[in-house]
N, C-alpha and C positions, 0 to 999 in steps of 0.2 A: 540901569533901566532899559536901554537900548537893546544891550546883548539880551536882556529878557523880550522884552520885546519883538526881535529877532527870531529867537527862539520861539516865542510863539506863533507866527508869523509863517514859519518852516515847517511847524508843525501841523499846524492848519491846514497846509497847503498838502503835505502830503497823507496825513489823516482825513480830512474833513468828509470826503466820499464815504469810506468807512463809515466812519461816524453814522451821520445823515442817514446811511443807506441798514445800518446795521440798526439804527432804533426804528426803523421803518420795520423793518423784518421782523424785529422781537414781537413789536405789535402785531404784527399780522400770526406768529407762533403762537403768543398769547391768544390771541382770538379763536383759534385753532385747538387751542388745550385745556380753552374754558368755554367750549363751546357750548354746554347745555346749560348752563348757567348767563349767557349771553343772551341767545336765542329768547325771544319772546313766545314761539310758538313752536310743534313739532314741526321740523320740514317735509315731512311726508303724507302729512294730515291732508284729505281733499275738503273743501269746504264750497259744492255746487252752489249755494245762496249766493257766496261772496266772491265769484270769479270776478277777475280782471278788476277788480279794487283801484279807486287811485290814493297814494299814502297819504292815510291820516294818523288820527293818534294809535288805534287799533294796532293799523298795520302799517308801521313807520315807512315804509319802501311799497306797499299795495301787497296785489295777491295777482298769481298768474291765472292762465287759460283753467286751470283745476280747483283754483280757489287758495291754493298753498302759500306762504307766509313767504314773500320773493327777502327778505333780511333773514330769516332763520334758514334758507335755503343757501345763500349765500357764508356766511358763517359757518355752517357744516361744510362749505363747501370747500371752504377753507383746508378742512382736515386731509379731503380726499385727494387735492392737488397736492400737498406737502410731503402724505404720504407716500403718494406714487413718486412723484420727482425727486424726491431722497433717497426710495427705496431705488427706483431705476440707476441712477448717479453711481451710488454707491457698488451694485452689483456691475453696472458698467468698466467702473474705473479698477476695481477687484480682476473681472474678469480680461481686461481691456488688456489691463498691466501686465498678466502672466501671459498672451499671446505675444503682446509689442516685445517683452523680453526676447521671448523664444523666436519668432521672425526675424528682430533686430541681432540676434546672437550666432543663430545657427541659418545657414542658408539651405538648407535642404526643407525647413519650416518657413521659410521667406517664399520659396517655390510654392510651397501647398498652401497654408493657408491664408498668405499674403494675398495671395490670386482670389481666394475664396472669398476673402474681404473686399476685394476689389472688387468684386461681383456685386455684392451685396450696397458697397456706396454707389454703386455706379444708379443706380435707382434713386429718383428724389426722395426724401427724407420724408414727406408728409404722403406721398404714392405707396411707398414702402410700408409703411405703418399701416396704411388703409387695407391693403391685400393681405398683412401679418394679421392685423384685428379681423379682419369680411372672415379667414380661415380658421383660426383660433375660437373667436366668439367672443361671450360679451364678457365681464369679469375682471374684478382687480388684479387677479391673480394673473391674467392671461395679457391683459393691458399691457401690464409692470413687465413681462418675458417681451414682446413685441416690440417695447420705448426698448429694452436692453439691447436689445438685438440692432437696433435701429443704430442708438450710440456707441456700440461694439468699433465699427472700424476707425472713425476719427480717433477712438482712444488710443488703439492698436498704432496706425498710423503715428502719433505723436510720439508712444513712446519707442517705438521703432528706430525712428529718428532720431532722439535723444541717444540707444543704444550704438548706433552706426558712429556717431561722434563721440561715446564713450570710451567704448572697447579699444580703440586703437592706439588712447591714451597711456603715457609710461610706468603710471602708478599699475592699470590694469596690468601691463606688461611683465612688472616685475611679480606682481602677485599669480600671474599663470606662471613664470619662471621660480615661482618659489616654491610648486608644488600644489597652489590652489585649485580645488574641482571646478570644473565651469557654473556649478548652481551655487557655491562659496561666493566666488567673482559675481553674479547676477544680482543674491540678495546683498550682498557688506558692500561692495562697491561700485556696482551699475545701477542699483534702484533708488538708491537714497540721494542721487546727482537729479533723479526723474522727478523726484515731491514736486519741486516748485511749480513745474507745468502742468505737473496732475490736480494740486491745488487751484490752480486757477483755472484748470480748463473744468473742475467739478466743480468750483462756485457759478460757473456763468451756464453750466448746463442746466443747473438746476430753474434759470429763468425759461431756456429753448424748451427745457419736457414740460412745463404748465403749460406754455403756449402750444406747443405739440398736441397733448391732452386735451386742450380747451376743444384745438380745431377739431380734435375726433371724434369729439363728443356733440361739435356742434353741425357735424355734420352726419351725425345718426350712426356713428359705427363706434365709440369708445363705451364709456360707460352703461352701466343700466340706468335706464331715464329715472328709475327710483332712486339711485343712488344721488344724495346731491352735489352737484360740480357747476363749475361757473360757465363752462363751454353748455351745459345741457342746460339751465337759467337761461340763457342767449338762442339754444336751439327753440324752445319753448317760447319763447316774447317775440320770436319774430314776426308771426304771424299778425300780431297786433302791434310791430314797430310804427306804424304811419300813426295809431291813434293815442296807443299808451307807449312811447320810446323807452318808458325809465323801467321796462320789464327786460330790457336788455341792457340798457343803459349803464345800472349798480353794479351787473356783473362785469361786462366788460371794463368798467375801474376798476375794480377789484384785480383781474389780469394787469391791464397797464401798469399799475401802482408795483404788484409783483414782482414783474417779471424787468421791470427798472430799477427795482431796487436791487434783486440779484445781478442785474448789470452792472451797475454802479460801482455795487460789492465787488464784483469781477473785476472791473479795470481798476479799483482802487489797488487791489491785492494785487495783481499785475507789476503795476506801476514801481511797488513794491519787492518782487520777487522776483521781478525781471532783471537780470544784471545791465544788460543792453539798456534799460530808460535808466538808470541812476544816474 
């Protein structure tokens, strides 16, 4: 009974984040994937009779400055943060991973576009994004290129580093001594030593790009105000934050809740795949 006990005890301790953080998220996926069925109203409806609502049974969360359903707004909005944050991550960590190779491998790419990255983070991360989107315009499409571009060199950067500590290893050594091509050695044995950190550094990005997104949306340069997102909920209720708060109030939970749970998620998995904390 003890050793079970034990055992559970251990596992607790090093699951329990996961856990916790991963039925948080499913919920919020769920909500996201059933979102018209959710939604009590259209998010895009204006309804001039019924602005700035306080919630009743109608309109569970009120109505903004247009009259719109602030819980059907929020729900859809669900969709547009997941999509973008998943979709950016993903292209990030893709295109991240075949630079950090090539920089980390070959120094004649370490010179060029090492430098060219360095340029690019040497700019704050939310300045950056602001002058990507002011140039670009408005658009999912153009968004999603902008956050990518933004998360390009930290990725670059990581697995650059993982390569520099690779390469010089004796398994590599003996595999260029055996006749191996340098893109042989890159995919079979320098990129599959990189997972662990690319895993964890795409779980926890995916928290920093909603928050990214929120902020540029809430500051009038990401999204189309039509489109609904939780940063443009917030940009929209400010103006009447002193009288009705919970017009900004619902969405910015909606963020915190988020973007903690993919934290969560992050150092759980970490904690995990880090050989250094076991």
């Amino acid at each position: 009974m003890e050793k079970k006990k034990m055992k559970r005890s251990a596992f607790l301790k090093r699951y329990l984040r996961i856990i916790i953080s991963g039925i948080v998220l499913l919920g919020i996926f769920l909500v996201a994937i059933f979102a018209p069925f959710i939604a009590t109203h259209d998010p895009g409806k204006t309804d001039m009779y019924n602005m700035n609502q306080m919630p009743d049974k109608e309109h569970i969360m009120g109505t903004d400055i247009y009259g719109r359903d602030i819980f059907s707004r929020i729900v859809y909005g669900s969709r547009s943060s997941l999509l973008i944050s998943i979709t950016v991550n993903v292209l990030a960590i893709i295109i991240g991973t075949v630079l950090g190779l090539l920089v980390g491998y070959y120094k004649w790419a370490d010179r060029i576009i090492m430098r060219l990255l360095e340029g690019i983070n040497a700019l704050p991360t939310i300045l950056l994004a602001i002058v990507l989107v002011t140039v670009m315009g408005q658009g999912i499409d153009k968004l999603i290129i902008c956050l990518t571009v933004v998360n390009l060199p930290g990725i670059a950067r990581l697995v650059r580093s993982q390569v520099l500590s690779i390469k010089e290893k004796e398994h590599i050594e003996c595999a260029r001594s055996s006749g191996a091509s340098n893109l042989r050695i890159m995919i079979k044995y320098v990129l599959p030593l990189c997972l662990s950190p690319l895993i964890i550094r795409f779980t926890s990005g995916l928290g920093f790009t909603i928050l990214t997104q929120a902020s540029l949306s809430f500051l009038g340069v990401g999204l189309d105000p039509r489109i609904p997102n939780w940063g443009g909920v917030i940009n929209e209720g400010r103006s009447m934050i002193m009288v009705q708060p919970h017009q900004c109030a619902y969405a910015g939970i909606a963020i915190i809740i988020t973007v903690l749970a993919f934290s969560i998620m992050g150092d759980g998995i970490r904690d995990i795949l880090d050989p250094k904390l076991k």
